[in-house]
C-alpha positions in Angstrom: 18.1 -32.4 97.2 20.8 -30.1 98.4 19.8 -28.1 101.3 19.4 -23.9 101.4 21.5 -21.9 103.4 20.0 -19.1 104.5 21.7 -15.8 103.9 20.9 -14.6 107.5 24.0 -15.3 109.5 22.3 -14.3 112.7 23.3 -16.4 115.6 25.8 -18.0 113.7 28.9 -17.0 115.6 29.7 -18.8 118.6 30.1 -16.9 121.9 34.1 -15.4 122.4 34.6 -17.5 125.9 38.1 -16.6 127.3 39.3 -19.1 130.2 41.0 -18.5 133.6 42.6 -20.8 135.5 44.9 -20.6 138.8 48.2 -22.6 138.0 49.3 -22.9 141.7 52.3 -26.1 140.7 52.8 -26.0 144.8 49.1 -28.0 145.1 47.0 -30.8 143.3 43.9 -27.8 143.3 46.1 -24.9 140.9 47.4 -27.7 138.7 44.2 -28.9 138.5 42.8 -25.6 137.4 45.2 -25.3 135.1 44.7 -29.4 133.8 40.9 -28.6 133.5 41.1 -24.9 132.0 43.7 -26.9 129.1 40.7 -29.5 128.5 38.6 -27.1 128.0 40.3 -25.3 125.7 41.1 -28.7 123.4 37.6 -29.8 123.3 36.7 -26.1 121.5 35.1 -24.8 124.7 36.7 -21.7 124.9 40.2 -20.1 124.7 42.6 -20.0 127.2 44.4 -16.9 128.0 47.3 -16.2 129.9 46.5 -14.8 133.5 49.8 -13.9 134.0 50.1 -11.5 131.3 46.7 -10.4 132.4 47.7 -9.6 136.2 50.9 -8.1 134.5 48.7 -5.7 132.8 49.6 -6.6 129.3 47.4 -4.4 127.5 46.5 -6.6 124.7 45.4 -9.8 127.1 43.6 -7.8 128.9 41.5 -6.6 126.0 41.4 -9.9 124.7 39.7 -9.9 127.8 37.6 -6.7 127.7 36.1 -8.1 124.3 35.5 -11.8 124.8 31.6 -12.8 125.5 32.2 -15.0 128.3 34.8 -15.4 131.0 35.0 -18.2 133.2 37.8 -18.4 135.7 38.6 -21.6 137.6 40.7 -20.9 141.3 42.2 -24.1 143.2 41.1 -22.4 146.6 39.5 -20.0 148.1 42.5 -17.6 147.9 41.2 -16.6 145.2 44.0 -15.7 143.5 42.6 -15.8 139.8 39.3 -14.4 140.6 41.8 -11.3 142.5 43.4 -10.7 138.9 40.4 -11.0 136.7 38.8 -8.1 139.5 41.7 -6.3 139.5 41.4 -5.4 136.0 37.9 -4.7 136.1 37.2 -7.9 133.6 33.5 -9.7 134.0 33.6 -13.4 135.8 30.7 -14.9 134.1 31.0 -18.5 135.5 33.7 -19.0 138.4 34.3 -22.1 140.0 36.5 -23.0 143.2 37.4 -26.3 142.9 38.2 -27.2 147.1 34.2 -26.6 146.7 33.8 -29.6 144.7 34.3 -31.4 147.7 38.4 -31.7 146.6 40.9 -31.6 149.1 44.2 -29.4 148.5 47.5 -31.1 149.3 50.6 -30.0 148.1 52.0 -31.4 145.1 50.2 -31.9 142.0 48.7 -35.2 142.4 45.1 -35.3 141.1 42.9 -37.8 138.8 41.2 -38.0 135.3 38.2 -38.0 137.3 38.8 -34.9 138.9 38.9 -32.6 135.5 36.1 -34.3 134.6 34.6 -33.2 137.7 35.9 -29.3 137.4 35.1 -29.3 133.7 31.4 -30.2 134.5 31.5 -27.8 136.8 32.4 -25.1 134.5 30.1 -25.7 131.7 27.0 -25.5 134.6 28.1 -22.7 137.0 26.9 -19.5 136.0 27.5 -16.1 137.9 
């Protein structure tokens, strides 16, 4: 017997989730962020989006932005520096995670394990803001 689909498509949209990440290539945290933020984004999570274009005030990122559900940002440090941007255009951080809060340590370079996204990307899916 072949199953009914209802005509009711309520709830059947996923959430728009728009992704943040710090890119820092001077330390293992921003690369990280951005290693994590990518992993995301391939496993259907949510969409990356360019925080570049969105500190640079490129009007259609930051209504991609503006109109997304969710926004989760991911910063290397407690600079701050992606969470700064997102603020600065007056975007909605619903889940924001600081990865040196993990309990990883920053060095310079980009050194940083399989281990470590799985740790950030966990962290992600649970922190709410």
């Amino acid at each position: 017997m072949e199953a009914q689909k209802s005509p009711c498509s309520c709830g059947a949209e996923e959430k728009t989730r728009i992704i943040y990440a710090c890119s820092a290539i001077g330390s293992n945290v921003g690369q990280l962020a951005n290693a994590a933020a990518c992993q995301l984004a391939r496993e259907g999570y949510g969409d990356g989006s360019c925080l570049a274009g969105v500190g640079g005030g490129i009007e259609k990122l930051v209504g991609i932005g503006k109109a997304a559900d969710e926004r989760i940002v991911i910063d290397g440090c407690p600079v701050a520096c992606a969470k700064k941007i997102i603020d600065d255009k007056g975007l909605d951080i619903n889940r924001y995670v600081i990865i040196t809060e993990l309990g990883i340590t920053k060095t310079p370079g980009p050194a940083f394990s399989q281990s470590d996204i799985q740790r950030v990307i966990d962290a992600a899916k649970a922190h709410s803001r």
